[in-house]
C-alpha positions in Angstrom: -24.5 4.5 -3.0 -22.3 6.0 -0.9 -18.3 5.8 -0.3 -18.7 2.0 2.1 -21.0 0.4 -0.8 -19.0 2.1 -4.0 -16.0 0.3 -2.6 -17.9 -2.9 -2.5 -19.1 -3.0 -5.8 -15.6 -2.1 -7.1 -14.5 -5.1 -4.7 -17.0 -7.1 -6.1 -15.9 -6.5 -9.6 -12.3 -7.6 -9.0 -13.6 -11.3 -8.3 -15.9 -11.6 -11.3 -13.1 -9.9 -13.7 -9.2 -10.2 -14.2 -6.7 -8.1 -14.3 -5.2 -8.5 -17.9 -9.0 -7.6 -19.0 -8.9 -4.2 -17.0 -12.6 -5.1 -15.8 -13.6 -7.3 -19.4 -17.3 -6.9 -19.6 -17.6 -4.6 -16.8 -15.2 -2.2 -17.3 -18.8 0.5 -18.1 -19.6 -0.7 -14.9 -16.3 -0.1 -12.7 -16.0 3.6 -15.1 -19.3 4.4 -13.4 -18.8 3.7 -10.4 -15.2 5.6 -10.5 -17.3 8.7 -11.6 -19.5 8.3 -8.6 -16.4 7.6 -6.2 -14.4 10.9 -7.2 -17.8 12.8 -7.3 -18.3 11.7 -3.2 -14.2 11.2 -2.4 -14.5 14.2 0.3 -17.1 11.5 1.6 -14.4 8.4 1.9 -13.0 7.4 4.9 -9.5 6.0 5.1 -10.2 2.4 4.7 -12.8 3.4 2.0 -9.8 5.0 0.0 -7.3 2.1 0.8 -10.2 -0.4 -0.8 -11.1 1.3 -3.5 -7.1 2.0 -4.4 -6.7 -1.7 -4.2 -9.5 -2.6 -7.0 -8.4 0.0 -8.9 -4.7 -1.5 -9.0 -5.7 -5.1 -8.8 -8.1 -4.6 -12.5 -4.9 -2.2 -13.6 -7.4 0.6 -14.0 -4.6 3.2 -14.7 -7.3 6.5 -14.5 -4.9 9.0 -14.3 -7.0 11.4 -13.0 -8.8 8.9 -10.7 -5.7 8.0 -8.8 -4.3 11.8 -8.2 -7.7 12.8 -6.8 -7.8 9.4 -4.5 -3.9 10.5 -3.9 -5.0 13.8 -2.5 -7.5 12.7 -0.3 -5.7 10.1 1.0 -3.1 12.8 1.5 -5.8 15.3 3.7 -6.7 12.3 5.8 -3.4 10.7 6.7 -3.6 11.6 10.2 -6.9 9.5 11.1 -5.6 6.4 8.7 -4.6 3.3 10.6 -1.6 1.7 9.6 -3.3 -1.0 7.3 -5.0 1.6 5.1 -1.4 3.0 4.8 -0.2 0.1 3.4 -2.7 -1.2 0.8 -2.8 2.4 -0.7 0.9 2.5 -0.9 0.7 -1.4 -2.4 -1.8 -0.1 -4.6 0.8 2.4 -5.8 3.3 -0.2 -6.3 1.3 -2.9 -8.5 0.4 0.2 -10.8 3.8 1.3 -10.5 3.0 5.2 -9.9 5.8 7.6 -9.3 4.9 11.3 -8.5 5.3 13.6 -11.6 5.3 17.6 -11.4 
């Protein structure tokens, strides 16, 4: 898969789970397909990293790690991201509550 259909699936996972289960049954599933997203992140376009944030924060999938590396890619492609994509990554932010720590 690449960063279009990883974003999908983890789409897809948000409407057959809920959020106070963190993914329930699937959360294998979504942790796979996290692995495969920061392996190929170079590969995500802007609205692929705004879709992918907003699965993430919508199952409260708090990877650490995960959400620095989407941070910093997000961060190398501001210029070319369209106002939208702005906006659901910084939402996604928000509903995980994530401040910037040194």
């Amino acid at each position: 898969f690449g960063p279009q259909e990883l974003s999908q699936v983890a789409r897809s996972l948000v409407v057959f789970s809920d959020a106070a289960s963190r993914g329930g049954a699937f959360a294998p599933l979504m942790s796979a397909v996290v692995g495969e997203a920061l392996r190929q992140i170079e590969a995500f376009g802007p609205s692929d990293l705004a879709s992918f944030s907003w699965s993430l924060a919508t199952l409260q999938c708090r990877d650490r790690h995960a959400l620095e590396v989407i941070a910093i890619e997000a961060t190398r492609k501001a210029a070319d991201m369209r106002p939208r994509d702005a906006v659901v990554l910084l939402r996604s932010a928000a509903m995980l509550k994530l401040s910037h720590q040194e």
